[in-house]
N, C-alpha and C positions, 0 to 999 in steps of 0.2 A: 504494500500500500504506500502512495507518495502523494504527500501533501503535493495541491497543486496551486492553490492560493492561498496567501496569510494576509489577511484585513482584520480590519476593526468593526466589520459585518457580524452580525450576529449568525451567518455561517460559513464555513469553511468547507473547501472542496479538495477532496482526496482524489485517486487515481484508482482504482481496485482490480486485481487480475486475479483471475483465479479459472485455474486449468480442472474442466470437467470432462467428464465420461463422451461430451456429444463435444467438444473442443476448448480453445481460448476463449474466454468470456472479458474485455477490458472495460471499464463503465467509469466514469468522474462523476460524484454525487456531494451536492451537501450536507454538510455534518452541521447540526446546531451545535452553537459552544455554551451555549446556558443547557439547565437544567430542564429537562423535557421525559415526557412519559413513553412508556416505551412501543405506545404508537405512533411515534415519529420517527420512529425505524421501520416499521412494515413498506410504506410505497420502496423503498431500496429495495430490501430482500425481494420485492415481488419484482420489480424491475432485474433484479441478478437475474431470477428465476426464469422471467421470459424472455430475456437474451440467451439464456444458455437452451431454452427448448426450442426457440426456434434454430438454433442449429442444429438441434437432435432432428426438426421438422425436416430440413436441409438436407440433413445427413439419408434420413428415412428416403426423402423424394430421389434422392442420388441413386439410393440404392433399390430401385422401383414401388415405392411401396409410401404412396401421397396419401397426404392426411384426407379425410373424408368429413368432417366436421366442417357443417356451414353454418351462417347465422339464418335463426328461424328453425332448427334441427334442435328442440329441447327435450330430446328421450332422457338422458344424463339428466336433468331439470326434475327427476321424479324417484333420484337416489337418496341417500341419506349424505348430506355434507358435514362434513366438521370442521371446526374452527379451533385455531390455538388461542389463548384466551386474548393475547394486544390484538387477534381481528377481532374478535366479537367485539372486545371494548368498542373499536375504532367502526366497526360496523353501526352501534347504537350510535355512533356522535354521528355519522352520517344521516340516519333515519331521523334525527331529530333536527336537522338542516334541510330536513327538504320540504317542499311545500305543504302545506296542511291538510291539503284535498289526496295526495299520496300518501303521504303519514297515516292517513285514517283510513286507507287501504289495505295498506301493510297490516296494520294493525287486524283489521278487521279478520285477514288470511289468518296472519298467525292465531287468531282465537280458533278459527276453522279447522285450522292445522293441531292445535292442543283438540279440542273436542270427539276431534276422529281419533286422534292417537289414545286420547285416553278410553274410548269406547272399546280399541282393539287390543287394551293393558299395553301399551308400547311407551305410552308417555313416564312413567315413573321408572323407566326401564334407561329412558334416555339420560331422566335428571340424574339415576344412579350413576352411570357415565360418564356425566361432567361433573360429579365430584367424585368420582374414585382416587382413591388414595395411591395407586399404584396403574403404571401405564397397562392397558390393554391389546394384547397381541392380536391377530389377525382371525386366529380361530376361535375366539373368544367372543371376540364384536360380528363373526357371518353370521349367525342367526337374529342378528337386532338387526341386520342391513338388508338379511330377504326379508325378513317381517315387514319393515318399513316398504321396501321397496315391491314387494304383493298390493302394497295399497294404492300404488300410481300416483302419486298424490302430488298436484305443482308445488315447486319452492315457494313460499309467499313471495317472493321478489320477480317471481315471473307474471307477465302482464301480455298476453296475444302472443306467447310462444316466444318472447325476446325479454332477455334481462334487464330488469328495469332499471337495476343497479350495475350496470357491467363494468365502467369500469370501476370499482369498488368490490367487485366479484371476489368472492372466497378465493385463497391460493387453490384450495383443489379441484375449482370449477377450473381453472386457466390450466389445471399441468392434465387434464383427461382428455387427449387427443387419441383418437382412431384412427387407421388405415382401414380398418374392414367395413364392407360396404353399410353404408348409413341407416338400410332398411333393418340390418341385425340387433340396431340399439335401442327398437321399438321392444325386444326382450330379450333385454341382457340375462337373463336366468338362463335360458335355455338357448341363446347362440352364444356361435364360437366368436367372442371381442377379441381383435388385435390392437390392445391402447401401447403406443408408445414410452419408450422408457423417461423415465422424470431424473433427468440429470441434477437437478437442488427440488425437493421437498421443500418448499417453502415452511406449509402449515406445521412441519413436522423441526425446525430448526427454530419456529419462533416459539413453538410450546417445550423445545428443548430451555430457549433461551428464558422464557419465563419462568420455569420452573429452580433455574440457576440463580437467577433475581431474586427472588422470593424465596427463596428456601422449602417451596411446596412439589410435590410430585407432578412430572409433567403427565398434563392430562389435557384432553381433544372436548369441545364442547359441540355437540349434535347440533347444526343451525334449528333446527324448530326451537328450542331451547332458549336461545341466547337471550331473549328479555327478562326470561326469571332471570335464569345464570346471571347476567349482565350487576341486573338490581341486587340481587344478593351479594356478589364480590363489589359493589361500588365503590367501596373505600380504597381497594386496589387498584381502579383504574385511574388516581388521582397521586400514585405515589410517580416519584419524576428522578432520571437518573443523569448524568453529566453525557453529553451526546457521544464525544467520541468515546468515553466507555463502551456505552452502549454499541457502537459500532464495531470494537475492537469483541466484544463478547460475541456479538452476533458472525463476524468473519469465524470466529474460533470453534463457533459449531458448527458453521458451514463447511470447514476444515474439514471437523471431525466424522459429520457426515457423509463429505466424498470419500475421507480416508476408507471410514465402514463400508462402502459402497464400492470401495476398488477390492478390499481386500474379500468381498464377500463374491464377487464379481470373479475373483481369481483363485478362490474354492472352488465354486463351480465350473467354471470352464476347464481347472485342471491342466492352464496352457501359462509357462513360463513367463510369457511375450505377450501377454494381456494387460502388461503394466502401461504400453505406450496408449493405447486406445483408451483404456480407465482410468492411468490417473491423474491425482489429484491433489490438488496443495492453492492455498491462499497465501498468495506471496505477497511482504511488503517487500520495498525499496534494496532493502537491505538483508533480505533472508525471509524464512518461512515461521509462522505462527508456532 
């Protein structure tokens, strides 16, 4: 990482490289130098994120195999989402900025959306989930994801098939891109999905990163959820950390994430020479995190 400006602005802009699975990713972002919450680090991380996927996109279309994800294509719009807890905060301060006649839309879905789930026992199933004490593995959370996702049910932020929030969109709505033909995602249970590989996990490095802040177990909050979740932790979404802290923590789990992701990468394939294609390092100026 290399400073690239020093003023007496209230931010500073760095230089960040950082070598992933899908290539070079290089980005200059500002850093605040006052005390800020650690939703003013999510638009980066998601900006890392979707620089490094659309190379993964790049890479995919290179190698014959285009993405099939258009706008107006919301099958994915009727999965269960999760959020690391600075989106969800930064999620509610958005919905409370937008105009009143949408506010009371949303609102109205999200009631919609608790009503069904709780008629289907799903809903106290979710809020268990976003306070678990301890992260949940994959085969753990499939049967609460075909539950929810048996029910069809739109995101409350979807509006005529298109995201009403998009760019503000969850990390895990932006990293589930497909190759396989678009009609298969009408049911994902029983067709064969080709989603592309997610070179940074965005939601998965900011709920690493808050759980390291906080000294609480990192855990994913189910978007149906987020407005209990939200109102219950409020006193948390007002705690505020020095920016480039923040940024040097958040690089350091990004690190550590691709590090996991190479070397997990290179159990599997079982091929010596898979370091050049996966890996991975956050480089500053002057050496690696």
């Amino acid at each position: 990482m290399r400073k690239v400006v020093s003023t007496t602005r209230p931010t500073e802009q760095y230089e960040i490289s950082i070598q992933t699975a899908a290539g070079h990713v290089t980005t200059v972002v500002d850093v605040p130098t006052a005390f800020v919450p650690v939703t003013a680090i999510t638009p980066f991380l998601r900006q890392l994120g979707e620089e490094a996927q659309r190379l993964e996109v790049t890479r995919s279309s290179e190698e014959g195999r285009r993405c099939s994800c258009t706008k107006g294509c919301a099958a994915c719009c009727r999965m269960l989402v999760p959020l690391s807890p600075p989106e969800a905060f930064r999620l509610m301060d958005l919905i409370r900025l937008l105009p009143i006649e949408q506010q009371a839309r949303i609102a109205a879905r999200l009631e919609q959306s608790k009503s069904l789930l709780l008629s289907h026992g799903i809903w106290q199933r979710l809020l268990d989930v976003g306070e678990s004490e301890r992260p949940l593995n994959d085969d753990e959370l499939a049967p609460l994801n075909e539950a929810y996702y048996s029910l069809r049910m739109p995101c409350p932020f979807l509006e005529d098939e298109v995201c009403s929030i998009y760019d503000e969109r969850p990390s895990a709505c932006r990293e589930l891109l497909v190759t396989s033909p678009p009609d298969y995602c009408q049911d994902m249970a029983n067709n064969p999905i080709d989603a592309l590989p997610v070179p940074i996990r965005v939601s998965t490095v900011l709920g690493l990163l808050w759980g390291d802040l906080t000294g609480t177990p990192p855990r994913m909050i189910p978007l149906p959820i987020i407005r209990d979740w939200v109102e219950h932790h409020r006193p948390d979404s007002q705690r505020t950390w020095q920016g480039f802290s923040l940024l040097e923590a958040a690089l350091d789990k990004i690190w550590r994430f691709l590090d996991q992701a190479r070397r997990t990468n290179r159990v599997a394939s079982g091929q010596a020479n898979s370091h050049k294609r996966s890996s991975a390092g956050v480089r500053y100026k002057n050496g690696r995190i």
